[in-house]
C-alpha positions, 0 to 999 in steps of 0.5 A: 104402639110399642105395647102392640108390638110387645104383647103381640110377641108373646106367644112366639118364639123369641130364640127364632131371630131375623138377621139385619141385611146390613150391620149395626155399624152401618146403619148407625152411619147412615142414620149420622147421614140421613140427619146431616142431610135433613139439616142442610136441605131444611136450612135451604129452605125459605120457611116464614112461618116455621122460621124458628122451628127448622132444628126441629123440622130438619130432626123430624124429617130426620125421623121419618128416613129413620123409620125408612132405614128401619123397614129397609134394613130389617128383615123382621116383621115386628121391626118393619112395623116399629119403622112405620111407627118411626115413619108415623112419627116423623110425619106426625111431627112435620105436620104439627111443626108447619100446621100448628094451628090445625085443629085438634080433631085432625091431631086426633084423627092422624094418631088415631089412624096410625095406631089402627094402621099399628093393629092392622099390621100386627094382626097380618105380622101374626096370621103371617106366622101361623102359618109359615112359622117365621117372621122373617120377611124374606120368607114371604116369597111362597106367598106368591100366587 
């Protein structure tokens, strides 16, 4: 999927980029948070069946608010996007820790769901900036009927 956004980027112009609405240093602090958060309620949690799996369910949770912290702290079309690949991810992950037994045509079906989600969005991030000529999702405003 990030080679989807990759080449989606080559015919725009790169110089033209979209500001975070808060800086570096925040959002790596509520990252730090989100992740302290995510292992002391999945701690909480009475699990039988995922008993030796919470490190790794508390850092999937984990990644799927990153994927949210990303989409809400990017202005950027292709950055909102890699957010809803982390928020895939995050998701994806969660169901393979607790639903381990699932078959493989459902993995199958999740992944293949998430990459056409990824095609959508990118197709709808370029038509965006054809014609309005940024990808800066403030500017989405005059899309307004």
């Amino acid at each position: 999927m990030p080679y989807i956004l990759y080449r989606a980027q080559k015919g725009i112009d790169v110089a033209q980029q979209v500001q975070m609405t808060i800086k570096p240093a925040t959002s790596i602090l509520l990252a730090a948070v989100t992740l302290v958060i995510s292992f002391v309620v999945i701690s909480q949690l009475d699990l039988k069946m995922a008993t030796e799996f919470k490190p790794a369910l508390a850092v999937s949770v984990a990644h799927f608010f990153f994927g949210e912290l990303c989409i809400l702290t990017h202005r950027n079309l292709f950055k909102q996007i890699l957010g809803f690949c982390l928020m895939e991810n995050g998701s994806h992950l969660t169901l393979a820790l607790l639903a381990y037994n699932a078959p493989e045509l459902v993995e199958i079906g999740i992944a293949t769901d998430a990459v056409f989600g990824v095609v959508i969005m990118v197709a709808l991030a370029l038509q965006i900036y054809k014609s309005l000529h940024t990808l800066d999702a403030a500017s989405l405003t005059s899309l307004k009927g």
